[in-house]
DRENMI-806279 format. One line per field, with one value per atom (N, C-alpha, C): atom name; x, y, z; residue number from 1. Coordinates in steps of 0.2 Angstrom, whole numbers. Layout:
N
at = CA;...
c1 = X;...
c2 = Y;...
c3 = Z;...
i = NUM;...
END
This chain:
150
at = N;CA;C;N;CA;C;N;CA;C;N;CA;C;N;CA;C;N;CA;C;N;CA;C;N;CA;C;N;CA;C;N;CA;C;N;CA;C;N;CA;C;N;CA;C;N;CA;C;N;CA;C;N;CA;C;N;CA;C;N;CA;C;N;CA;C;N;CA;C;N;CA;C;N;CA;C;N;CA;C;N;CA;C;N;CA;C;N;CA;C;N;CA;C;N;CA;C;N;CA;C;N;CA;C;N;CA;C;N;CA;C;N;CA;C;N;CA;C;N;CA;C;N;CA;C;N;CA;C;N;CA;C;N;CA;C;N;CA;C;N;CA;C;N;CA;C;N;CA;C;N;CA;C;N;CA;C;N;CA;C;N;CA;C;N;CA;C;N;CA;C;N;CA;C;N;CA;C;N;CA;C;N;CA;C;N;CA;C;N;CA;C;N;CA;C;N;CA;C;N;CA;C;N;CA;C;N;CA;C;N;CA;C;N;CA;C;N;CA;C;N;CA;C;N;CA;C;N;CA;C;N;CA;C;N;CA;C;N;CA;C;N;CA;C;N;CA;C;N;CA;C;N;CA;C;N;CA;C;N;CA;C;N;CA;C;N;CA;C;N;CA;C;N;CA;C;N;CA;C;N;CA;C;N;CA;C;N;CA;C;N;CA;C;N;CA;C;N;CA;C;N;CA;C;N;CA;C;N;CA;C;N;CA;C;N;CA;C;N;CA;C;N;CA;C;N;CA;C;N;CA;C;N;CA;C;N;CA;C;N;CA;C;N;CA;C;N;CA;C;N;CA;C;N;CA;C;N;CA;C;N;CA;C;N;CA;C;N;CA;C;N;CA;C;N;CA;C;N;CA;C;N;CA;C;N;CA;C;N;CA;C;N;CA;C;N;CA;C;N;CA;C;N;CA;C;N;CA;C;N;CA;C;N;CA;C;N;CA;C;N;CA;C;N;CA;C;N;CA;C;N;CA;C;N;CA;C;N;CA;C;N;CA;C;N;CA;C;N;CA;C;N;CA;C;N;CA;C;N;CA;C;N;CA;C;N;CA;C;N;CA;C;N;CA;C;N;CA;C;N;CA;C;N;CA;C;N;CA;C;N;CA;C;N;CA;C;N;CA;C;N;CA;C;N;CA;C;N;CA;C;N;CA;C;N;CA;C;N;CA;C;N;CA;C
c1 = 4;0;4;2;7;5;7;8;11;7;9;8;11;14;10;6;3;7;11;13;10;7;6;13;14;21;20;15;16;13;8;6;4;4;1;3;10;15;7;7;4;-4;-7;-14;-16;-10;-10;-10;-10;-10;-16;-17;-23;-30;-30;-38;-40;-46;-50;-48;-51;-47;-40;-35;-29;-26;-18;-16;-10;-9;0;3;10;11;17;20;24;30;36;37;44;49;53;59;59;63;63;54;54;56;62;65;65;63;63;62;56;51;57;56;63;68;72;77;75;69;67;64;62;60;65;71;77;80;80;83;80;74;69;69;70;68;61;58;50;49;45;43;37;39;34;30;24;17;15;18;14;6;2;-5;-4;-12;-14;-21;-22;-30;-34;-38;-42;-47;-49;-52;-53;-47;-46;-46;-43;-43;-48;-56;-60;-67;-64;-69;-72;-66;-67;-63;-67;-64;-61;-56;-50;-48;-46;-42;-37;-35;-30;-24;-18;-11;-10;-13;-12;-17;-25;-28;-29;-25;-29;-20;-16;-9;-8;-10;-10;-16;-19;-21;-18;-14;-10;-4;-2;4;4;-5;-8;-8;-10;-10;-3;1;7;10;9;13;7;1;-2;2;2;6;14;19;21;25;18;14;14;7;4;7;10;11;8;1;-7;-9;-13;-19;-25;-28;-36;-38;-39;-34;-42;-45;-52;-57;-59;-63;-70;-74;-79;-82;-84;-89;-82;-84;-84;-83;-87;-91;-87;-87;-83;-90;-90;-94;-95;-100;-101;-99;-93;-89;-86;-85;-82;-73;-72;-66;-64;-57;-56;-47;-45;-38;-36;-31;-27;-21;-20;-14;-8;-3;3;6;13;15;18;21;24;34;36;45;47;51;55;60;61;68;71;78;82;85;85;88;95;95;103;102;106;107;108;115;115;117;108;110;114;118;119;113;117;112;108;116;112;106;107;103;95;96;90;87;91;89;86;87;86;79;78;71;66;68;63;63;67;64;59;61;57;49;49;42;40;42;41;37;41;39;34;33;28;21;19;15;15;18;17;13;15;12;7;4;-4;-7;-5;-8;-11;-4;-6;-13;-11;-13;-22;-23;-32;-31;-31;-31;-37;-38;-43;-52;-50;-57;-57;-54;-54;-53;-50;-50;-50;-55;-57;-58;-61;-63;-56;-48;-42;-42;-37;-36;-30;-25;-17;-17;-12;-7;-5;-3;-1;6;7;11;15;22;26;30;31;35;36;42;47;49
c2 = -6;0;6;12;16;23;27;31;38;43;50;57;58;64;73;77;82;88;95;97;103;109;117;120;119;124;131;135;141;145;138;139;146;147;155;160;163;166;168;162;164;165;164;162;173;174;184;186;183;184;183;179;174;180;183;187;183;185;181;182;176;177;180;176;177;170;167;163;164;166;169;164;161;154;156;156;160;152;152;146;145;154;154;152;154;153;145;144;137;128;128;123;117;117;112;107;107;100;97;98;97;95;96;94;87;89;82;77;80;72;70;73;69;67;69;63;59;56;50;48;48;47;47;53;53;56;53;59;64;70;75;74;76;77;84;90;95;94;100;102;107;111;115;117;121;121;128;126;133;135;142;140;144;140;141;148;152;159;163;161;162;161;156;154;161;164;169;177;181;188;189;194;195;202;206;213;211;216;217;219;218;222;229;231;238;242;240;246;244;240;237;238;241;239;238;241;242;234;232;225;220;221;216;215;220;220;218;219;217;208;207;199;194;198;196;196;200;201;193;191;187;180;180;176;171;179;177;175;176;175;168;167;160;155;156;152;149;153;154;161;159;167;164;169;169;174;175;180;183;177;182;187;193;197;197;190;190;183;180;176;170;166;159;154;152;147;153;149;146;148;155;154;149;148;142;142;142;141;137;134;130;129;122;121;115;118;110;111;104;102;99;103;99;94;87;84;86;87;86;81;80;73;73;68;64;65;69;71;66;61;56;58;59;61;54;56;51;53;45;50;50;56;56;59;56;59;64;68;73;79;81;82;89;91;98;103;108;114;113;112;113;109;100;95;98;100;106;109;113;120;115;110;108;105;101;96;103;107;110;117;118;121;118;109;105;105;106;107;113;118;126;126;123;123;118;113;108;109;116;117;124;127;132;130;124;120;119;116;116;122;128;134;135;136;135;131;126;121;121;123;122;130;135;143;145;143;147;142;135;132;134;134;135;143;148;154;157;158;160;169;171;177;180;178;179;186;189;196;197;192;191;183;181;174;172;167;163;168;169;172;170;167;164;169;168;172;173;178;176;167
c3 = 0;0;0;-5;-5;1;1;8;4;7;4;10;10;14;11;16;9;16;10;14;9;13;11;10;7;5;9;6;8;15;19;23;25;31;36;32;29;25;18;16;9;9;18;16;16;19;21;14;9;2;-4;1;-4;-5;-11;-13;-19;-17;-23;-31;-34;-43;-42;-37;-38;-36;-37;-34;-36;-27;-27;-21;-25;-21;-16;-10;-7;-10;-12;-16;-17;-21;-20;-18;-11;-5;-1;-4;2;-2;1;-2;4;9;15;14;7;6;2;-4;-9;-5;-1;2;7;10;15;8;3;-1;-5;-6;-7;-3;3;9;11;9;11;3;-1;-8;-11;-6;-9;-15;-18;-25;-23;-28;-27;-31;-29;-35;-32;-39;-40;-41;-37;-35;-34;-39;-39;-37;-34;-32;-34;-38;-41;-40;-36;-32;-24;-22;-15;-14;-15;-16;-15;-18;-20;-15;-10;-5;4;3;8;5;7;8;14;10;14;14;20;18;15;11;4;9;9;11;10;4;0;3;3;5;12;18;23;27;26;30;36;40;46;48;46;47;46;39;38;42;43;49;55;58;62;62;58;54;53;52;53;60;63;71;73;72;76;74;66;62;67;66;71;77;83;89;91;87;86;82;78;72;67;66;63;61;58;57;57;58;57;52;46;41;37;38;34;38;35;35;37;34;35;34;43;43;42;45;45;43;38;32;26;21;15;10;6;2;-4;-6;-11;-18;-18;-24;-26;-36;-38;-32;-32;-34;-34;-38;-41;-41;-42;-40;-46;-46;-53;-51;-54;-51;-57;-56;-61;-61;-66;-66;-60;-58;-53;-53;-50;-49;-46;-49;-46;-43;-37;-35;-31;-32;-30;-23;-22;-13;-11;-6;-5;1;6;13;13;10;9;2;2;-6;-7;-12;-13;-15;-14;-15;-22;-26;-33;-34;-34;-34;-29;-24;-23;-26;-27;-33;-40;-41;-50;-49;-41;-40;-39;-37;-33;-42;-45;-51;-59;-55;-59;-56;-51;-45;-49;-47;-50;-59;-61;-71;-68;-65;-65;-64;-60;-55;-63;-67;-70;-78;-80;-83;-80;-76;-70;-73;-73;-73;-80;-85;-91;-95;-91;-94;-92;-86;-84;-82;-81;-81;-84;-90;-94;-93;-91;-89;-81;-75;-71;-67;-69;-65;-73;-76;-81;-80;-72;-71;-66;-68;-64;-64;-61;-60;-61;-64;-65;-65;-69;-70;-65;-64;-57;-55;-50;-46;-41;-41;-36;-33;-29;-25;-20;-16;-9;-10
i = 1;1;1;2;2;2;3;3;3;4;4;4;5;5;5;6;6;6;7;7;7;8;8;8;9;9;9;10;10;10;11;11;11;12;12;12;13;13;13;14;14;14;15;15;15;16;16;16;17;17;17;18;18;18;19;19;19;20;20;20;21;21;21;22;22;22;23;23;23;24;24;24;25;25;25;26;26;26;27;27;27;28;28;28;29;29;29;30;30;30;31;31;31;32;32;32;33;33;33;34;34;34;35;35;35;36;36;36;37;37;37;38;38;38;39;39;39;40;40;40;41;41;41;42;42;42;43;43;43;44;44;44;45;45;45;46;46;46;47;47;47;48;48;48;49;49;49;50;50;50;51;51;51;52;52;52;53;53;53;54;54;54;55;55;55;56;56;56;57;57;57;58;58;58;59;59;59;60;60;60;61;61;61;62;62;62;63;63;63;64;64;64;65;65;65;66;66;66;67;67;67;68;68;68;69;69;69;70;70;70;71;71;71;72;72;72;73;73;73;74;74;74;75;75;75;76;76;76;77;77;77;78;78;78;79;79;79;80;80;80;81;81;81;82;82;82;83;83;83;84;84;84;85;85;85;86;86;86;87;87;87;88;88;88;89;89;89;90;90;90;91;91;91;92;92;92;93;93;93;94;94;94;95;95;95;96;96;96;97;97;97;98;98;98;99;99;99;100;100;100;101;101;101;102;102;102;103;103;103;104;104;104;105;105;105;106;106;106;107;107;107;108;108;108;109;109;109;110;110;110;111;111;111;112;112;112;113;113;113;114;114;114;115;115;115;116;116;116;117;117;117;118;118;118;119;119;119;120;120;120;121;121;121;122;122;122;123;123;123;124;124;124;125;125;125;126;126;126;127;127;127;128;128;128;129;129;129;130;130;130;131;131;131;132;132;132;133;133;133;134;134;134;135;135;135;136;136;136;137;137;137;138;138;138;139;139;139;140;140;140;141;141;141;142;142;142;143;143;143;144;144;144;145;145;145;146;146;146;147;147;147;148;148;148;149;149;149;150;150;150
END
């Protein structure tokens, strides 16, 4: 029986980012997964979720600063957020999940940077091809192109 590990890459960091009709991945910099599934030899499955984004409003960082700052200092506090504006419940909104292919990685106790750097920009292209690929069936009403960053 096979066994899978699901990690939010961008966690609490990206959810201070998340407006609706946008999806902006915090991604960059976070190379921890990538490095722990080359030292276990797990393979990655890029996942993209469309959608998500779109289930709650959120103060903006640009017109709402002084919240977000706020939201940040609780961030990290607690090592969490409570990051939505309004109510609850999850408005009733399509979403959907795209899988990508499957990244073989090979394992190595101790990998170099580069070997890092190469799984985790094959991740990156994997998850951008996701984008390309279902973008116009799925965030049809976007407000920009997928967006990676920090």
């Amino acid at each position: 029986m096979g066994r899978a590990i699901t990690i939010v890459v961008g966690g609490a960091r990206e959810s201070l980012d998340a407006q609706p009709y946008t999806l902006r991945l915090v991604l960059k910099r976070r190379k921890g997964f990538v490095k722990m599934a080359i030292r276990t030899g797990a393979d990655l499955v890029p996942v993209l979720a469309f959608g998500e984004n779109d289930l709650y409003d959120q103060f903006s960082a640009e017109s709402h600063p002084r919240i977000h700052k706020f939201q940040l200092l609780v961030k990290k506090m607690l090592g969490g957020v409570f990051n939505y504006d309004v109510g609850l419940m999850p408005y009733r909104r399509p979403l959907n999940i795209v899988v990508g292919k499957p990244i073989t990685v090979a394992q190595s106790g101790k990998p170099s940077q580069e070997e890092i750097d190469r799984v985790h920009e094959e991740y990156v292209t994997e998850l951008e091809r996701l984008w390309d690929l279902w973008k116009d069936k799925f965030a049809p009403d976007r407000k920009e192109d997928l967006n990676i960053f920090e």
